[in-house]
C-alpha positions, 0 to 999 in steps of 0.5 A, spaced: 464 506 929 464 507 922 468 512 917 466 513 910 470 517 905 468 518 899 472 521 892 469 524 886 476 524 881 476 529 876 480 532 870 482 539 872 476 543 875 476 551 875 478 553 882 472 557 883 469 550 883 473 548 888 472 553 892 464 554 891 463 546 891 466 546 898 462 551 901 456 548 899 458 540 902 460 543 908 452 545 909 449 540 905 451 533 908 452 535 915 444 536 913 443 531 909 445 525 914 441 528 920 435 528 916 436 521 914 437 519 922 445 519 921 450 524 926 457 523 924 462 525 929 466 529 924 465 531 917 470 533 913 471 536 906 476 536 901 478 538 894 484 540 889 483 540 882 483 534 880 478 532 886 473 533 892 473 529 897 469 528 904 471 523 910 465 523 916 467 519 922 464 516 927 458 514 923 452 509 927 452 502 923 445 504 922 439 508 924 436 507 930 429 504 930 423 510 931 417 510 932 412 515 926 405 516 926 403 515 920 397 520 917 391 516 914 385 517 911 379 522 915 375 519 920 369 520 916 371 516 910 374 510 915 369 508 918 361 508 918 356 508 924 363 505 928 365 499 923 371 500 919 370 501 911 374 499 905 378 506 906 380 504 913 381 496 911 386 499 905 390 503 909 391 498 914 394 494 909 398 499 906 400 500 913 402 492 914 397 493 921 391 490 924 385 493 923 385 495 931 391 499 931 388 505 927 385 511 932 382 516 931 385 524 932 384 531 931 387 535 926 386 543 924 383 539 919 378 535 922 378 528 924 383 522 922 385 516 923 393 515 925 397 509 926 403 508 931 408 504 926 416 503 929 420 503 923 426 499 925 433 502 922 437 501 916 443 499 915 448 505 914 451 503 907 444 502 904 442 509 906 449 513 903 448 509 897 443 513 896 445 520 898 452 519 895 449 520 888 445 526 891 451 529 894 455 528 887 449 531 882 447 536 887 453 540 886 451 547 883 456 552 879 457 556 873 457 552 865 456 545 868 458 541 862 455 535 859 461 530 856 461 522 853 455 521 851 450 522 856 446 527 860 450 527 866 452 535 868 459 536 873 463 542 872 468 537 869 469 530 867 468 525 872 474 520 871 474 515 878 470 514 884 472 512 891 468 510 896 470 506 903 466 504 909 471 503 913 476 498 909 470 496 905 468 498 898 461 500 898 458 499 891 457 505 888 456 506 880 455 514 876 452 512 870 453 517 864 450 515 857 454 509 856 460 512 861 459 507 868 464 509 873 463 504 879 466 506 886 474 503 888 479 504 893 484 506 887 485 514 887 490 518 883 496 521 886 499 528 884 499 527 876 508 529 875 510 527 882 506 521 883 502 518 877 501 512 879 495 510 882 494 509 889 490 504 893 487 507 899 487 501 904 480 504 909 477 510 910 481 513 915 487 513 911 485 518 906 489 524 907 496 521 909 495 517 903 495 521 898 500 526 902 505 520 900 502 520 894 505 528 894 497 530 895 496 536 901 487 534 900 486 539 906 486 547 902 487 550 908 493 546 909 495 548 901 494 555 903 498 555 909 505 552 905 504 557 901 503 563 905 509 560 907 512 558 902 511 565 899 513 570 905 520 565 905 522 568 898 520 574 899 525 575 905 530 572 901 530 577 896 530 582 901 522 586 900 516 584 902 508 582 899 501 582 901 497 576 901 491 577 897 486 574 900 481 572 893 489 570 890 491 566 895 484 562 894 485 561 887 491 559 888 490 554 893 485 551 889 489 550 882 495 545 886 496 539 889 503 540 891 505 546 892 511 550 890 513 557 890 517 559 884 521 566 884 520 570 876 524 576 875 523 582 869 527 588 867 526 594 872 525 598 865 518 596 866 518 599 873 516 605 869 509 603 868 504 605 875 505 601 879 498 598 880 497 596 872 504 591 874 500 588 880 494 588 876 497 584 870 501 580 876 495 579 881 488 579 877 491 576 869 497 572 871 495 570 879 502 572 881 505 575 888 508 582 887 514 583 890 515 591 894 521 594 896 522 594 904 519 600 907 516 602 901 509 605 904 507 608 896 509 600 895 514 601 890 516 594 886 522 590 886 523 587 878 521 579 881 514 575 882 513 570 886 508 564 883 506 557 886 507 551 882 503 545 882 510 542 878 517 539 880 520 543 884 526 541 881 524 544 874 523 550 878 528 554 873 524 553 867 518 554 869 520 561 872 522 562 865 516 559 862 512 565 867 517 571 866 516 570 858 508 571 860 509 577 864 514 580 860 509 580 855 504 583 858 508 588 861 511 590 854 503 590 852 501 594 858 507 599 857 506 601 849 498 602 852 500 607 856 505 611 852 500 610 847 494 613 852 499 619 853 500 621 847 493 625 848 489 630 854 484 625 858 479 631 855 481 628 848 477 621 850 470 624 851 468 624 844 469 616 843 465 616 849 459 617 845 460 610 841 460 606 846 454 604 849 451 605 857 445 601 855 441 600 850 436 604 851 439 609 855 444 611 850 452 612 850 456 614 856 457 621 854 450 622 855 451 619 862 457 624 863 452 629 860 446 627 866 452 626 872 454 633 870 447 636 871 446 631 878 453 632 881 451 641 878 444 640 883 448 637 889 453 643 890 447 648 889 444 643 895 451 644 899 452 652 897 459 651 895 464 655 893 465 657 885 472 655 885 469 647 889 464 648 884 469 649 877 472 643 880 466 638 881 464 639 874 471 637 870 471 631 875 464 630 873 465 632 865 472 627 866 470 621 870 469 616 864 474 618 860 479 613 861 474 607 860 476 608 852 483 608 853 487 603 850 490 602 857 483 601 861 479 597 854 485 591 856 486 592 864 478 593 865 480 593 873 484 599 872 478 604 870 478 611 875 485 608 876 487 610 869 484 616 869 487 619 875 494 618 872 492 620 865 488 627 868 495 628 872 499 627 866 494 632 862 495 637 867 488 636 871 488 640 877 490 634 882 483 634 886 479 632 879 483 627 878 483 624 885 475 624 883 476 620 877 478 614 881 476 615 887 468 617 884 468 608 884 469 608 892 466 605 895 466 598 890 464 593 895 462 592 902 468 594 907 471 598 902 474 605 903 470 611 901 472 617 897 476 622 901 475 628 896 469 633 896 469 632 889 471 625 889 465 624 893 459 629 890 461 626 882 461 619 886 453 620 889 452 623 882 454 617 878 451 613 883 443 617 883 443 617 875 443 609 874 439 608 879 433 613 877 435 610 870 435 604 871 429 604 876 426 608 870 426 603 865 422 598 869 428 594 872 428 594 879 432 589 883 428 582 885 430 577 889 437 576 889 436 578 881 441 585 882 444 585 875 447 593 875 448 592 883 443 598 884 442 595 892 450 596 892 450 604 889 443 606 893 448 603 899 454 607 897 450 614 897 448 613 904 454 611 906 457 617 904 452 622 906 453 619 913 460 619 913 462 625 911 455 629 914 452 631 907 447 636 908 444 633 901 436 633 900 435 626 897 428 627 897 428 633 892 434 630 888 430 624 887 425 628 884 429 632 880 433 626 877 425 622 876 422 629 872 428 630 867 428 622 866 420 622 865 419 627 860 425 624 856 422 617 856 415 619 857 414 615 863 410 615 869 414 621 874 410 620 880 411 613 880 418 612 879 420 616 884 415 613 889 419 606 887 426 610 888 424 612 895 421 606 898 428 603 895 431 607 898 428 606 906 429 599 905 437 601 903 437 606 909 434 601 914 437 595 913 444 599 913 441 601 920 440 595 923 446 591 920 452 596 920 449 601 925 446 595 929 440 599 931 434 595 934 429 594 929 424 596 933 427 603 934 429 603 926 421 603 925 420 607 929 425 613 926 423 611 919 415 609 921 410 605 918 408 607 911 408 614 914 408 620 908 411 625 913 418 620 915 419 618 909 418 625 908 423 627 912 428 621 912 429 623 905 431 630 906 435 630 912 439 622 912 443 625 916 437 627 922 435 619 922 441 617 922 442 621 929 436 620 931 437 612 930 443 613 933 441 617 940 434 612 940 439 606 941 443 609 946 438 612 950 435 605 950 442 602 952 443 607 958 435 605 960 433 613 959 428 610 954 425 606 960 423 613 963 419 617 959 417 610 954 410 608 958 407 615 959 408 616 951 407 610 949 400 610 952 399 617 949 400 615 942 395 609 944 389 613 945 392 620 941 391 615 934 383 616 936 384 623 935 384 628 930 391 632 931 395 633 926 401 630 927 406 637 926 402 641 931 406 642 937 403 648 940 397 648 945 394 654 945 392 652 937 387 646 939 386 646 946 380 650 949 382 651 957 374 653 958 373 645 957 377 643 963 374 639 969 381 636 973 386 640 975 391 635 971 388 637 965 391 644 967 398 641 969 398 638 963 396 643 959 401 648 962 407 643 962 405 642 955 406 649 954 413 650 957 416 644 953 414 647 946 421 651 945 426 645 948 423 641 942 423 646 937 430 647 939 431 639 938 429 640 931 432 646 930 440 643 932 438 635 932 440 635 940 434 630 941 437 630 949 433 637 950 427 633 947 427 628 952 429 631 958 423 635 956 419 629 955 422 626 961 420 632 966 412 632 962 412 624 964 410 625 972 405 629 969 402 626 964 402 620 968 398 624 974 393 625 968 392 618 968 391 615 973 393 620 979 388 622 984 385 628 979 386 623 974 381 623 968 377 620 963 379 620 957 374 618 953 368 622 956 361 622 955 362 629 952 365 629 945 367 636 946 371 633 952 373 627 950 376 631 943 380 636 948 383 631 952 385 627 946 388 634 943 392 634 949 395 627 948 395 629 942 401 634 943 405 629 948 405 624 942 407 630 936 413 632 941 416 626 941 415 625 934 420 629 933 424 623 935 421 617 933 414 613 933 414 611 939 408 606 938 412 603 934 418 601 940 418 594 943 418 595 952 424 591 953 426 588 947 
């Protein structure tokens, strides 16, 4: 069975490209040959910087012959009083089909005329001849470039194009402007190890090669020798280094033969933190820091580690060539930060106000002014400690400091990393200054979050004035459009509050931020806090679903459907939902839900063609015993009665295991009341009795309300 490869030559591509291009190949043709009829037994994608490639194997030489029916015109149109019409006529010529192949079937949309044709299968050369253009132009990345003097859009120049059926060419041309580039066997070999060409002789030999060509076209396999490579050299200059893994990526895609090369500095400038040196290394130079042996603070040693796409014979000048980069950097890093020194962190503030948040919100100072309001409400929330509270506000006062710093303005990766430095330096106490680093935790999905009480409340303070800030202006996230990673900063305050158990009223700070916001901006309060909130509910449900691996059903039934009362009381209480999710799947897990889930679920059913509030949990407030017929009527009731202070005590403390063990001992109850032998008829012909007995399921509903809806759970999802 045949094998194809096709290469796409370029000049040097941005390793980001590479990367992204990859990805988008490996989904896309695999997709693109079963829509066309075709299955390799492998497809295979490669890229370097100066090409990307893909070898399939075991292609079919052709398609297989189908059968298709083939839509046509409505009956009505394609024939009259049972004789075929011009409309019929046409399309069976169209078709290359007899007249008495048509027939008639029925659609969603009335009657129309079909006919089965067998499509007989196209040879697999003609049909890649059409794909491969696509696969090339389809490619998607940031600042596509045009080059010659045509239209043609690619991350960079296109140079050269192989394309083999097996051993044979398959005629290709790319045609930009008066640039044609037609398909070869000819590639390019490593551009100092190997410049000449290099004629690949059929499809299958590709990676080999060019591997003799001093090409390693497998990226996986780049990134192996260089892992290798690297963990080598550190252990003969006796330290060790960590495997970034965005840094071991780019690398891998900015050579073709890789070689790891050892640089050196003077040790003076280990006087620097240690996270502005491995900044400049990792994030600038894209260099591997090497640490000092049983360093747990990670203490450097004076060398890097860089990977060459040279000879590995010139290794001494190229180290040169990155020890006179690094050195410079570090010499630029070390008069920043001896400079940035010189001054208390509080000396900063007064810069902050020529530097704008956005521009209708105005200067950052103004966004310290309102997180210092913020993170002041939530320790009145949280009833903390005058001293705690001294401390969260020079935090809060403190935490953009540093982005005017010289040091922070050059190494923008290093802000709150800066300022917990410089804090220290000027004295600070050392929790506020653990507070301004750690207030940017969590920066990402699976980072760590702020240790501190301090670190956290400035943290949900930041956090809370972009969103109802941003929110306030109109600019709500859409789509996949989250351009001030709000989806991000809703998540991290959810987070944070349930990680640590903070009792905060997210309701009510909400609506505090939103009213301060309104008057200053003259904008709609109401509104805007009822697009925070709904924001919010969906943050708080997708992290249950996705991070605390809640069923959805019972997620809806924590968070309701568009119920003012549990967006009520999920936004004041995070922590109550969280608990109550969590509980809801667990008792679903141990089949404890499956015990009380039909006697409730059909009392929420008919209770919902009542009128009870939905708060009333007591019995003797709406239930007149006068109207009793049945026995069961007073069992119900009477139970009704004794479970009303285990679920006042399940509200209370949140133990909702006093809750169900109450609804699991009503279950027999409410069970007899429906279909015992002194069962009765709900919906009676009296309408005082009916409204009664609707009161009493009424009740059953409200007491396992407050655990969940459980109208909204699935019965054995």
């Amino acid at each position: 069975m045949p094998g194809f490869l096709l290469e796409v030559g370029t000049e040097e591509l941005p390793a980001s490209f590479v990367s992204d291009a990859l990805l988008q190949w490996q989904e896309r043709i695999p997709q693109s040959l079963q829509a066309n009829s075709l299955k390799g037994e492998s497809v295979q994608v490669y890229g370097t910087p100066r090409r990307l490639a893909v070898l399939i194997r075991g292609l079919p030489s052709q398609q297989l012959d189908r059968e298709e029916e083939i839509k046509g015109p409505p009956a009505q149109a394609a024939f009259k009083d049972g004789q075929p019409t011009a409309a019929a006529a046409g399309f069976a010529k169209k078709q290359s089909v007899q007249l008495d192949a048509l027939f008639v079937r029925p659609t969603d949309k009335g009657e129309f005329v079909f006919v089965q044709k067998r499509i007989p299968g196209r040879p697999v050369a003609e049909i890649l001849t059409e794909l491969v253009p696509q696969w090339i132009w389809g490619l998607e990345g940031k600042r596509l470039m045009r080059w010659g003097n045509g239209d043609a859009r690619f991350s960079r120049p296109i140079r050269w194009l192989v394309a083999l059926l097996d051993e044979t060419v398959l005629p290709l041309e790319l045609v930009n402007g008066s640039k044609t580039i037609q398909s070869d066997r000819i590639s390019q070999g490593h551009r100092v190890l190997h410049p000449e060409p290099v004629t690949i002789a059929q499809a299958t030999d590709y990676v080999d090669t060019l591997d003799r060509a001093s090409v390693i076209v497998d990226s996986e396999e780049r990134a192996n020798v260089i892992r290798k490579q690297v963990e080598a050299v550190v252990q003969n200059l006796g330290g060790y280094t960590v495997i970034y893994p965005d840094l071991l990526e780019e690398v891998t895609n900015l050579v073709e033969h890789p070689s790891a090369v050892v640089g050196k500095f003077e040790p003076e400038f280990l006087e620097l933190p240690t996270k502005v040196i491995t900044e400049v290394m990792v994030t600038h130079q894209r260099y591997f820091p090497v640490f000092k042996p049983d360093s747990f603070d990670q203490e450097l040693l004076p060398n890097f580690i860089t990977i060459s796409n040279g000879d590995p014979k010139k290794s001494d000048i190229v180290a040169v060539g990155n020890e006179k980069v690094i050195r410079a950097r570090l010499a630029d890093g070390r008069f920043f930060y001896e400079a940035d020194l010189t001054k208390p962190i509080e000396s900063f503030l007064p810069q902050l106000e020529k530097v704008t948040f956005q521009e209708e919100l105005g200067s950052l100072r103004a966004k310290v002014d309102r997180v210092v309001k913020i993170a002041e409400r939530i320790t009145s929330q949280l009833e903390l400690e005058e001293d705690q509270s001294q401390r969260i506000q020079r935090a809060a006062l403190l935490c953009k400091a540093d982005l005017v710093t010289q040091m922070v303005y050059e190494f923008p990766e290093l802000q709150g990393i800066m300022g917990e430095k410089y804090a220290l330096a000027s004295g600070e106490d050392a929790e506020v200054a653990k507070a301004i680093f750690q207030h940017y935790l969590p920066t990402g999905a699976g980072d760590i979050l702020p240790e501190t009480l301090t670190g956290q409340i400035v943290g949900l303070a930041d956090r809370l004035d972009t969103l109802v800030s941003i929110f306030g202006l109109g600019l709500i996230p859409s789509g996949s459009s989250d351009p001030f990673a709000l989806r991000r900063a809703a998540n991290a305050v959810v987070k944070i509050t349930w990680f640590y158990n903070l009792p905060i009223n997210l309701e009510n700070l909400l609506e505090q931020i939103a009213t301060d916001f309104a008057v200053k901006y003259h904008k709609d309060q109401i509104l805007l806090t009822a697009a925070l909130q709904e924001f919010f509910l969906q943050r708080i449900r997708t992290l249950l679903q996705e991070e605390k691996k809640i069923d959805y059903d019972l997620v809806n039934a924590v968070l309701g459907d568009n119920d003012p009362e549990y967006t009520e009381r999920t936004l004041k209480d995070l922590l109550d939902v969280r608990d109550r999710a969590l509980y809801l799947q667990q008792i679903r897990n141990d089949s404890t839900l499956d015990n009380i889930y039909e006697t409730v679920n059909r009392s929420t059913r008919l209770a919902a063609q009542g009128d009870l509030d939905t708060k009333q949990l007591e019995p003797t407030a709406v239930v007149r015993q006068e109207l009793f017929q049945k026995p069961s009527e007073v069992a119900l009731y009477n139970a009704l009665i004794e479970s009303v202070p285990q679920t006042q005590a399940a509200q209370q403390t949140r133990n909702y295991q006093l809750l169900v063990a109450a609804l699991a001992k009503i279950a027999p109850t409410v069970s007899n009341f429906f279909d015992g032998p002194d069962s009765v008829l709900v919906m009676d012909s009296d309408p005082e009795v009916k409204r009664n007995r609707l009161h009493l399921l009424g009740l059953v509903r409200n007491h396992a309300r407050v655990l969940a809806d459980f109208g909204a759970i699935v019965k054995n999802l």
